[in-house]
C-alpha atoms as an extended CHARMM CRD file, in Angstrom:
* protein
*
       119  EXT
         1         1  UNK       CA              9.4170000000       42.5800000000      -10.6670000000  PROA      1               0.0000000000
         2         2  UNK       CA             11.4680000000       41.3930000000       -7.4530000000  PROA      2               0.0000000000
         3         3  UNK       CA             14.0830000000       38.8020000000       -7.4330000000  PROA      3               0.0000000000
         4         4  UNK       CA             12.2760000000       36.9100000000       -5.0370000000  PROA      4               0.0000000000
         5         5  UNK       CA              8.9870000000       37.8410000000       -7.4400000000  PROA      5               0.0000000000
         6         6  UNK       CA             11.1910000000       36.3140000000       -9.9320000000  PROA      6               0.0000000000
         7         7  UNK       CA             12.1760000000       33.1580000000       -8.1620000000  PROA      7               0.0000000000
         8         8  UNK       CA              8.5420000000       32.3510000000       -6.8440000000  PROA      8               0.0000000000
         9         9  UNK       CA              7.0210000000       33.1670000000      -10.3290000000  PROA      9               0.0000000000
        10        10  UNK       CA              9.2360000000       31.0200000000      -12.0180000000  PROA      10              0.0000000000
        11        11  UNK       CA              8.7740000000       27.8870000000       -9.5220000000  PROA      11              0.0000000000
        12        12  UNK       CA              5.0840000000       28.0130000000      -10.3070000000  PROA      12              0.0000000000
        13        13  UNK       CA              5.9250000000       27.5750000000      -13.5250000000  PROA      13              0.0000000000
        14        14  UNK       CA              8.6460000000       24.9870000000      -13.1790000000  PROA      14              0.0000000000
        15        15  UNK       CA              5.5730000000       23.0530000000      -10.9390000000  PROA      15              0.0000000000
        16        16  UNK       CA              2.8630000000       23.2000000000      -13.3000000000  PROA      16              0.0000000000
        17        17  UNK       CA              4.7660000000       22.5110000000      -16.5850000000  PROA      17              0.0000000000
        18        18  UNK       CA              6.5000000000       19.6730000000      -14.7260000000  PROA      18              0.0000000000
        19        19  UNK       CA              9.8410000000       20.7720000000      -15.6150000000  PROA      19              0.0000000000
        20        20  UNK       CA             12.5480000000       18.5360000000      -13.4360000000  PROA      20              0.0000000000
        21        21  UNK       CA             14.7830000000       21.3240000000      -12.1380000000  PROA      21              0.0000000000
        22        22  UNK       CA             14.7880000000       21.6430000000       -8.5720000000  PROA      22              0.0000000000
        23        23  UNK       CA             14.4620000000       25.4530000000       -6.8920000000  PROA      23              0.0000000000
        24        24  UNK       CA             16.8260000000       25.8010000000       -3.8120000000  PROA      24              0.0000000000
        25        25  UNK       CA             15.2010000000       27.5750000000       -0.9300000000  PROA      25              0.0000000000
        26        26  UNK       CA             16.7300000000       29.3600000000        1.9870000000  PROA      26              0.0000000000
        27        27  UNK       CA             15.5010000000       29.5650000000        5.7830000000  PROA      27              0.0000000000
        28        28  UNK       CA             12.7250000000       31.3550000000        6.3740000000  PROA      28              0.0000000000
        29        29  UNK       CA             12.4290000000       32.3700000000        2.7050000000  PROA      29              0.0000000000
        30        30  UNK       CA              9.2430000000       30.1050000000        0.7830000000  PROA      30              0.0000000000
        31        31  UNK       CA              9.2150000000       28.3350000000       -2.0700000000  PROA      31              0.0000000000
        32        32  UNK       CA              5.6380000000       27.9120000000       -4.3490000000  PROA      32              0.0000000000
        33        33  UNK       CA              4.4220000000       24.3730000000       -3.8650000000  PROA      33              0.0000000000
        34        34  UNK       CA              1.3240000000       22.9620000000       -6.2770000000  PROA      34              0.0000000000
        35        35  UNK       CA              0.1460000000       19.5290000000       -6.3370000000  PROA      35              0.0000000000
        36        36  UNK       CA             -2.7110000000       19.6440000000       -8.4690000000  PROA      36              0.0000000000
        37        37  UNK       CA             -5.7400000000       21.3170000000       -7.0520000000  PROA      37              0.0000000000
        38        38  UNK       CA             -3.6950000000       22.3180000000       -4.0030000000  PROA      38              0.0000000000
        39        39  UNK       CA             -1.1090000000       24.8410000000       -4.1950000000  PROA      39              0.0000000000
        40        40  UNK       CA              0.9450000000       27.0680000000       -1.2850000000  PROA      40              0.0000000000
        41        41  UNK       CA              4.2940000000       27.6950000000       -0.1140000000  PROA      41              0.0000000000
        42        42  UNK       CA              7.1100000000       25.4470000000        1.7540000000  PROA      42              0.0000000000
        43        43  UNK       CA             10.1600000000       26.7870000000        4.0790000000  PROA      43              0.0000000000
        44        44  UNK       CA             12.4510000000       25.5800000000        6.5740000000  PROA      44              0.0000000000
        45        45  UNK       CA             14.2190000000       26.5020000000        9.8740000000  PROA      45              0.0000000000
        46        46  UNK       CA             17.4300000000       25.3100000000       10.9960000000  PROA      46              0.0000000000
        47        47  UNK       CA             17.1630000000       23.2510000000       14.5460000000  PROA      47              0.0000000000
        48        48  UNK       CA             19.4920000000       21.4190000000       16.9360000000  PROA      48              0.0000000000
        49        49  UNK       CA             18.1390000000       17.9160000000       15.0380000000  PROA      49              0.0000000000
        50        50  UNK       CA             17.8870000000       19.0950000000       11.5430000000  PROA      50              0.0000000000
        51        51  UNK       CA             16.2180000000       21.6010000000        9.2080000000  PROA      51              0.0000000000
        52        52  UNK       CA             12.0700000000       21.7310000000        9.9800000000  PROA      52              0.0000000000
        53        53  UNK       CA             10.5860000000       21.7960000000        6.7770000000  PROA      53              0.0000000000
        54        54  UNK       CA              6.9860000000       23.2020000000        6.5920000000  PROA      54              0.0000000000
        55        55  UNK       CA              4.7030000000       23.0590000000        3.8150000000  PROA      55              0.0000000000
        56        56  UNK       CA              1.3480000000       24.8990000000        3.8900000000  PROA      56              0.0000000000
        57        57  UNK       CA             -1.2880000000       24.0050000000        1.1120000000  PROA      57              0.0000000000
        58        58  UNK       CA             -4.6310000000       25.1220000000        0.3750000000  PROA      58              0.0000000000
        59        59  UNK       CA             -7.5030000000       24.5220000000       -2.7400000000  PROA      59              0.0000000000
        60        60  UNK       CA             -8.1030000000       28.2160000000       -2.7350000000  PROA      60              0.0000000000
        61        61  UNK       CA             -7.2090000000       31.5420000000       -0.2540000000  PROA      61              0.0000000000
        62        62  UNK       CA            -10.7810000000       30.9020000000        1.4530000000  PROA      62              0.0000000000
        63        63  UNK       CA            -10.2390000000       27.1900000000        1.7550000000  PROA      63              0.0000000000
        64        64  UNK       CA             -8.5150000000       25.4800000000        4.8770000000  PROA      64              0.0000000000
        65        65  UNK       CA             -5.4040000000       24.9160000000        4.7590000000  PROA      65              0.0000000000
        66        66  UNK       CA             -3.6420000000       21.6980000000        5.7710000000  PROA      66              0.0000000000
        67        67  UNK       CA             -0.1330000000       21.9370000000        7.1760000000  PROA      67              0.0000000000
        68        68  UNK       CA              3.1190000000       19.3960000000        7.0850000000  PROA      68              0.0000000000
        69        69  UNK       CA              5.9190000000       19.0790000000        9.1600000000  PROA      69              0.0000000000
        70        70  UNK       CA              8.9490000000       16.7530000000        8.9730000000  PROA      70              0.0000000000
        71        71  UNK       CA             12.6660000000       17.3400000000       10.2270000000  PROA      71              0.0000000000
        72        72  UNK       CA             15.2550000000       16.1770000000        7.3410000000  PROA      72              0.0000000000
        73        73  UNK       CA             19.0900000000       15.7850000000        8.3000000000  PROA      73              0.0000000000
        74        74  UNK       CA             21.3610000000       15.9800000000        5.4460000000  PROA      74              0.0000000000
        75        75  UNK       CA             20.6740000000       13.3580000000        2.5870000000  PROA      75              0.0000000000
        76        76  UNK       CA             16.7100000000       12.5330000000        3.5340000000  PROA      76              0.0000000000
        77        77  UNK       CA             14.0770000000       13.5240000000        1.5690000000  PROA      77              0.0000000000
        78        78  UNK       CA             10.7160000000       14.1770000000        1.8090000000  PROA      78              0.0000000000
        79        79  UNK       CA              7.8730000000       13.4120000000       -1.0410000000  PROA      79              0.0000000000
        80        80  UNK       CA              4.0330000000       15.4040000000       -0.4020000000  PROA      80              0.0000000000
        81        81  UNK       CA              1.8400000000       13.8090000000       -3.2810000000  PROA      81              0.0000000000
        82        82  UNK       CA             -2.7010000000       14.1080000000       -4.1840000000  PROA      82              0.0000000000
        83        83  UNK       CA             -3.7560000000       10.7280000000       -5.4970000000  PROA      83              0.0000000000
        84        84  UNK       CA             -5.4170000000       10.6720000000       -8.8470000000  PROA      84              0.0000000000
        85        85  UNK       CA             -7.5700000000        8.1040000000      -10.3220000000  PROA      85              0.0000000000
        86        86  UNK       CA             -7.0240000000        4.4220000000      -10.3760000000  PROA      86              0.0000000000
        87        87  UNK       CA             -3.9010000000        3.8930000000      -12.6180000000  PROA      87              0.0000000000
        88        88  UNK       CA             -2.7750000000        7.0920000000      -12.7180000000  PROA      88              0.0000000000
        89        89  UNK       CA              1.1230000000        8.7640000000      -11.1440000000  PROA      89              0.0000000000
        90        90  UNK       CA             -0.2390000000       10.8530000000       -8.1170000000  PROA      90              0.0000000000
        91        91  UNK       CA              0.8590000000       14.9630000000       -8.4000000000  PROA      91              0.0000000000
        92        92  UNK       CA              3.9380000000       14.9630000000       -6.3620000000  PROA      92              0.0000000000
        93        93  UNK       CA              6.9870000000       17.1850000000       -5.1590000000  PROA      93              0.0000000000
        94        94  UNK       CA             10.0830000000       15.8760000000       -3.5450000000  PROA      94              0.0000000000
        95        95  UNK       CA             11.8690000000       18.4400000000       -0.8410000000  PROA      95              0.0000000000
        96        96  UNK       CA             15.5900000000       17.1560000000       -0.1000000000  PROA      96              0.0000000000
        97        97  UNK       CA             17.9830000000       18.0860000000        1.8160000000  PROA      97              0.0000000000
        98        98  UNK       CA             21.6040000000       18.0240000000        0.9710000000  PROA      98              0.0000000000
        99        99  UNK       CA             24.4690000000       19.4400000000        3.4980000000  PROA      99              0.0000000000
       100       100  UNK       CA             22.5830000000       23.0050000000        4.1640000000  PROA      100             0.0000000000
       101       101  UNK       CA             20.7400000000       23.1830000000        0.9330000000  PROA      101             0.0000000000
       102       102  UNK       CA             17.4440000000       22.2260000000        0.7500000000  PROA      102             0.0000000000
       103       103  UNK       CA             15.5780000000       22.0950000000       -2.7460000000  PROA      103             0.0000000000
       104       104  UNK       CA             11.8660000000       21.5790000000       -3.6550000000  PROA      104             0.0000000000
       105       105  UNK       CA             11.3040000000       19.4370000000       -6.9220000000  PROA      105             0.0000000000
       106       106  UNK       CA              8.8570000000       17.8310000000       -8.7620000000  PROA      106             0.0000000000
       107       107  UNK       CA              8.6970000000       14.1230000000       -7.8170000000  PROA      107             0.0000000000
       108       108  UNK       CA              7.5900000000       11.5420000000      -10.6720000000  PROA      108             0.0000000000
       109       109  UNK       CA              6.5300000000        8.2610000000       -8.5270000000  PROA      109             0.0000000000
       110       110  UNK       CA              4.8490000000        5.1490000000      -10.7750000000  PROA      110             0.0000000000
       111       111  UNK       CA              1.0790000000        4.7150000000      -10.6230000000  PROA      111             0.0000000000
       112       112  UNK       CA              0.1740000000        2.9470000000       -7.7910000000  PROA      112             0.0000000000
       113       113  UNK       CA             -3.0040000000        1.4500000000       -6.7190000000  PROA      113             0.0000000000
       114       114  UNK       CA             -4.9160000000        3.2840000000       -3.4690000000  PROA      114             0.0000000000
       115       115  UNK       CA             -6.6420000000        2.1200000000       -1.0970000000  PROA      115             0.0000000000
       116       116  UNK       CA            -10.2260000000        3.0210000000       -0.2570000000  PROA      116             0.0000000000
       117       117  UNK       CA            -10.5320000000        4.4000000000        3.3180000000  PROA      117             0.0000000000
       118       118  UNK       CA            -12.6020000000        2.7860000000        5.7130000000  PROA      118             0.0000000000
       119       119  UNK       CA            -14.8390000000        4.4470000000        8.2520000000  PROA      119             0.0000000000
């Protein structure tokens, strides 16, 4: 097994068993992403106005997959989360940026109440 093998395998497994520990990523190099039934991969490019952090998440390979975007400068933070049912914490992961590291963790936010959408 690769280092980067490694790495990935071992931030799965840091995601699903909800461990707190945060795994660095570099640019251009992914990190494993899962939020419940959705699961994929998030990196980030350095640019004039900050890192661009992409995140790319999917049910399954044949599903669609539904893209995010957001440009962090040093000390934001980012949080991607799947409600649950009513009452429940929502499955959620925190990316941050700090200086020019920036680290994708699990996020634990309260249960909150949603909203149902309107047509």
């Amino acid at each position: 097994m690769t280092f980067r093998s490694f790495t990935l395998a071992a931030a799965a497994l840091a995601a699903l068993t909800g461990a707190a520990s945060a795994e660095t990523i570099r640019p251009l190099d992914g990190g494993s992403v899962s939020l419940g039934d959705l699961s994929g991969i998030a990196y980030y490019t350095p640019e004039p106005k900050g890192y661009r952090v992409v995140v790319t998440l999917a049910r399954t390979e044949a599903s669609r997959a539904v893209r995010f975007e957001a440009v962090l400068a040093s000390g934001q933070s980012v949080i991607l989360s799947t409600p649950q049912e009513l009452g429940a914490a929502a499955e959620a992961v925190e990316i941050s940026r700090t200086g020019d590291t920036v680290a994708v963790s699990r996020a634990r936010p309260a249960p909150t109440r949603a909203a149902a959408a309107l047509n």
